[in-house]
C-alpha positions as CSV (number, residue, x, y, z in Angstrom):
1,X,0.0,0.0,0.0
2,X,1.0,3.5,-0.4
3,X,1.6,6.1,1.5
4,X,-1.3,8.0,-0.6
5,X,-3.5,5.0,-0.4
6,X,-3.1,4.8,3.6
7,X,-4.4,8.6,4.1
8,X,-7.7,7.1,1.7
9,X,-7.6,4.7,4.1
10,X,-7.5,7.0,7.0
11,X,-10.2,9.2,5.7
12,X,-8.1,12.0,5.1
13,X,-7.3,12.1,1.3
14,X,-3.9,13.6,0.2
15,X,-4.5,17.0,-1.6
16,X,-1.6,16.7,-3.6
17,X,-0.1,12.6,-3.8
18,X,3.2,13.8,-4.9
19,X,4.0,16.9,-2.4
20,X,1.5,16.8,0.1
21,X,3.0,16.2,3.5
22,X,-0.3,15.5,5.7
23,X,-4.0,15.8,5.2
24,X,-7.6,16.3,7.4
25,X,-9.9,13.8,7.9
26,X,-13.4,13.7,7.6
27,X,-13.5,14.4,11.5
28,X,-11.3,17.6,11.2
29,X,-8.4,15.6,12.6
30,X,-5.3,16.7,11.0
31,X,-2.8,14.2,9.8
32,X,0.4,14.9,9.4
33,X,3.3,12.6,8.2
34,X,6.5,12.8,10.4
35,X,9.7,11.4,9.9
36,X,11.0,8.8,12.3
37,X,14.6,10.5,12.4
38,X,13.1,13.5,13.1
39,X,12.2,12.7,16.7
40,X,13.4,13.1,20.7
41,X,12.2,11.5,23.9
42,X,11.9,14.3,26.6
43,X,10.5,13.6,30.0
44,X,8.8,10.3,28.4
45,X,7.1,12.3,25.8
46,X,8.2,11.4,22.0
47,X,8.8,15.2,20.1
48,X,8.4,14.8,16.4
49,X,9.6,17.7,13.9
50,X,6.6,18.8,12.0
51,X,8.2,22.0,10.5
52,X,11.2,23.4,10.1
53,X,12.0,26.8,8.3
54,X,15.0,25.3,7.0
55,X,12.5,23.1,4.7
56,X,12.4,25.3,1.4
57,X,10.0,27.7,1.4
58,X,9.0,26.8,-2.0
59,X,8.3,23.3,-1.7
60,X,4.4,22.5,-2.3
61,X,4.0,20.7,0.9
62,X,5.4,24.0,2.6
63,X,2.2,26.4,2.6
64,X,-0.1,23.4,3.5
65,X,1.9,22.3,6.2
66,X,1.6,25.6,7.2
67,X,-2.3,25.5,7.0
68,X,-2.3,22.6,9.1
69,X,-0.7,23.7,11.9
70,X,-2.5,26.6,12.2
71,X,-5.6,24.5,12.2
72,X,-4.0,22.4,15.1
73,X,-3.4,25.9,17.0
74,X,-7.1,26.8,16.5
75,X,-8.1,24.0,18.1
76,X,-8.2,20.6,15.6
77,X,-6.7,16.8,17.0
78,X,-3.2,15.6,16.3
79,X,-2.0,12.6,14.8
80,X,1.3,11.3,12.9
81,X,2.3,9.2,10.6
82,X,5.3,8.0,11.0
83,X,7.8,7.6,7.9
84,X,10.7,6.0,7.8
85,X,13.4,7.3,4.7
86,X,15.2,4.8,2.5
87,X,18.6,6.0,4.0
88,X,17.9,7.0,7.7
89,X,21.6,7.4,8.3
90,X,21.8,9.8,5.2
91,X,18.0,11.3,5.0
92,X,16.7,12.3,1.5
93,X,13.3,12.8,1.8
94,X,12.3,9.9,0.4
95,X,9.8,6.8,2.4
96,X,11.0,3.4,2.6
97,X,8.0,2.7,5.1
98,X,5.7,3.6,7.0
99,X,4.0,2.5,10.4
100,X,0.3,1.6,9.0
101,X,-1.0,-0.3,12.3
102,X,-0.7,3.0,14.4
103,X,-0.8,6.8,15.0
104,X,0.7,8.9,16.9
105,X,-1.7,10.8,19.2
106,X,-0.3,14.6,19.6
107,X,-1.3,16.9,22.6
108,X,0.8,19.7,22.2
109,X,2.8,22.3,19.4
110,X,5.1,24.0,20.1
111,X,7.7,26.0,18.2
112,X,11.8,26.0,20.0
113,X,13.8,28.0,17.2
114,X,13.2,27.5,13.8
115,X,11.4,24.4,14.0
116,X,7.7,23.3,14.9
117,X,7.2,20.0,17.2
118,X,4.4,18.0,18.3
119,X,4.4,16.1,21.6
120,X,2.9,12.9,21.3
121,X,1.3,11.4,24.5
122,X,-0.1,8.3,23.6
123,X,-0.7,5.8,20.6
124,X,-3.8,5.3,18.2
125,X,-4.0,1.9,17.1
126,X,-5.6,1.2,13.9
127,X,-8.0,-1.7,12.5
128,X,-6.9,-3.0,9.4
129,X,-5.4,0.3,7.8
130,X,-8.3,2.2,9.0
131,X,-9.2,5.1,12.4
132,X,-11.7,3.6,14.6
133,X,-13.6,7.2,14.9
């Protein structure tokens, strides 16, 4: 399955399948795919980068990434998808993988220089590919 085919899945359909880096489902949820060397563990709480300005500016996933976080600060649920590169030691950007039996559940953004994190406080299992909402 792709990663396109897993946010159908989820219920949140990928505006764009070739630049779009998250999407909202029919719930308002906003799903946002994370990279899983893009993480920290502070005080038991896993940190994923969801932004960072270093990203180029005019990359189409850029502005709606953008969008969705500042849905998630008006008030919308978190989750992540988790996305692992074909060459974690040497990231390019492009997914090997991805984790499709689980979500992350995020419960706070916040920004700490030029980059946007989520906190993730807990685990969303799926059924079969799909949200039990």
């Amino acid at each position: 399955m792709s990663i396109s085919e897993f946010f159908e899945r989820l219920g949140a359909p990928l505006h764009n399948i070739v630049w779009s880096w998250g999407a909202v489902a029919e719930d308002e949820t906003v799903i946002l795919r994370c990279w899983a060397h893009e993480v920290r563990k502070v005080n038991g709480k896993y940190q994923y980068i969801v932004l960072d300005d270093a990203y180029s500016k005019r990359a189409g996933g850029y502005s709606e990434r953008v969008r969705h976080l500042q849905r998630i600060k008006d008030g919308a649920k978190i989750r992540l998808v988790i996305v692992t590169d074909v060459d974690p030691k040497n990231p390019q950007g492009q997914i090997r993988d991805f984790k499709s039996d689980a979500l992350m559940i995020g419960d706070n953004i916040f920004m700490e220089g030029e980059k946007t994190y989520v906190e993730c406080d807990g685990i969303e299992k799926l059924t079969n590919g799909r949200r039990n909402v």
